[in-house]
C-alpha positions as CSV (number, residue, x, y, z in Angstrom):
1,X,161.0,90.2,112.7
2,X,163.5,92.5,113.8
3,X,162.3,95.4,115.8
4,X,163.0,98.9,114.4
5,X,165.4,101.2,116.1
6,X,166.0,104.5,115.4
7,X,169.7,106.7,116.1
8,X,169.8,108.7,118.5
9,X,170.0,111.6,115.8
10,X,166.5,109.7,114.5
11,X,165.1,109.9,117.9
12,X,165.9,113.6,118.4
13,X,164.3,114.2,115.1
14,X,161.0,113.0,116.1
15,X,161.0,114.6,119.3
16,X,161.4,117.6,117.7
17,X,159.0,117.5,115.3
18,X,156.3,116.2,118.3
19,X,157.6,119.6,120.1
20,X,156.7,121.5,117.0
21,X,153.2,119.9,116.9
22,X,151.9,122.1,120.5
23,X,153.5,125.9,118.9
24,X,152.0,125.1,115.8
25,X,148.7,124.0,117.0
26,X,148.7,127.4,118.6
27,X,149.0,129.4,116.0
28,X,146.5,128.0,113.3
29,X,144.1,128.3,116.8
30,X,144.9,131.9,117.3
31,X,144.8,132.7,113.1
32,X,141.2,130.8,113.2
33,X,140.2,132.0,116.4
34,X,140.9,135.9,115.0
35,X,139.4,135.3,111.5
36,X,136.3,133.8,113.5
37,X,136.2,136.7,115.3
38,X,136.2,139.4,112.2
39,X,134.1,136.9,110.2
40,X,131.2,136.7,113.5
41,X,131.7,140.7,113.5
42,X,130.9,141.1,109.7
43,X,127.8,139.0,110.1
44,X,126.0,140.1,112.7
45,X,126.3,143.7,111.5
46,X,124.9,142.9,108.1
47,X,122.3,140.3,110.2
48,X,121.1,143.6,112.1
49,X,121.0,145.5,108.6
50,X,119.1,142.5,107.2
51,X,116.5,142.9,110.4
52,X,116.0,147.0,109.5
53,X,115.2,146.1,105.9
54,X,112.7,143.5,106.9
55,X,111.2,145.7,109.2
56,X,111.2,148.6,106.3
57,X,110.0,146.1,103.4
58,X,106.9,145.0,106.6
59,X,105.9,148.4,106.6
60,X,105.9,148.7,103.1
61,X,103.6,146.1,102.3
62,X,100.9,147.8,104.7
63,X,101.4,151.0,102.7
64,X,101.5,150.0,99.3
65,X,100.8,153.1,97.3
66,X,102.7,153.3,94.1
67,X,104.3,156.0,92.5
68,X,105.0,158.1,95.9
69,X,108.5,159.0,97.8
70,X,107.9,155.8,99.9
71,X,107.9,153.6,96.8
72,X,111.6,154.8,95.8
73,X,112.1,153.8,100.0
74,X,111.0,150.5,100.0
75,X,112.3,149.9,96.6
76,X,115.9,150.8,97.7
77,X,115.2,148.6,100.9
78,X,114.2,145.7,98.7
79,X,118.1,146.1,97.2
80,X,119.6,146.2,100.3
81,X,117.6,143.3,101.3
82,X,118.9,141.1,98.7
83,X,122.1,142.5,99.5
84,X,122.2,141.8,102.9
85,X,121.2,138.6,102.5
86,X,123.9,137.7,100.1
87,X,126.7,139.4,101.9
88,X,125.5,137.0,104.7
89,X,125.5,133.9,102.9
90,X,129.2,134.9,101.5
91,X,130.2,135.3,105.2
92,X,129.1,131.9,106.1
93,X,130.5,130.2,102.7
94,X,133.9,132.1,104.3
95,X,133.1,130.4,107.9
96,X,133.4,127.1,106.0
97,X,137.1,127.8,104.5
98,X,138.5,129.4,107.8
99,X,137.6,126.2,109.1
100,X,139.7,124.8,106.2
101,X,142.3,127.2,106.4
102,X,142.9,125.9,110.1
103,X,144.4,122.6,108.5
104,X,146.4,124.3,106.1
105,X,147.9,126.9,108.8
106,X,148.4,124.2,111.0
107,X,150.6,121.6,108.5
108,X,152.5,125.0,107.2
109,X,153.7,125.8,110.8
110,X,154.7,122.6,111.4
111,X,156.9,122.5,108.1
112,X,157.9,125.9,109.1
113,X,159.3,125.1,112.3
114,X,160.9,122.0,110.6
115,X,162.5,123.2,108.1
116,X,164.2,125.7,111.2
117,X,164.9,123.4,113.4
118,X,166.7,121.6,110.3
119,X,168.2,124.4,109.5
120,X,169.6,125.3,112.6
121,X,171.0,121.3,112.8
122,X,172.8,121.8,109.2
123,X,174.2,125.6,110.8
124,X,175.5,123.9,113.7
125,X,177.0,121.1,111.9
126,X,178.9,123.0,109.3
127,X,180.2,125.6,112.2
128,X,181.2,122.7,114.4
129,X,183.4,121.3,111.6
130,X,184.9,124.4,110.4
């Protein structure tokens, strides 16, 4: 067998596209890094609001008397319980696809910058023979 051996044009081509791996890796770190951020933000403000309504729907079982103000209280805090608690799972469930979403902005950076770069070859070409 006959090793493979690539142009030089070839061997430029990969190097590039290794250069493009490192900027590209950046940016799907900073986009997941940011989203992360809001996403941890979101959830631990509707984790604290999750903690009041516990503490509100605690007190309500100790004072259980129906048909008073309190009951429309702790009725409304059952709702926001709920609520809480599926705005929280909804937040994890979107912790799960930024960590997909990472791939994705990865792979489309690198074609980004590829598709530049070849771009920018095809430019230079066609000016260099004009």
């Amino acid at each position: 067998l006959r090793p493979m051996t690539l142009t030089r044009m070839q061997k430029m081509g990969v190097a590039f596209f290794v250069c493009t791996l490192i900027p590209a890796y950046l940016i799907a770190d900073w986009r997941h890094s940011a989203n992360l951020t809001s996403l941890d933000a979101a959830y631990a403000r509707e984790q604290d609001l999750h903690e009041s309504t516990d503490k509100l729907l605690s007190n309500c079982e100790r004072n259980d008397t129906p048909y008073d103000a309190n009951q429309q209280i702790c009725n409304q805090g059952q709702r926001m319980h709920a609520q809480t608690s599926q705005a929280m799972e909804l937040l994890s469930q979107e912790k799960i696809h930024n960590d997909s979403q990472w791939h994705r902005n990865f792979w489309f950076s690198v074609l980004l910058f590829n598709l530049l770069g070849w771009g920018l070859y095809k430019a230079r070409v066609a000016l260099s023979q004009e």
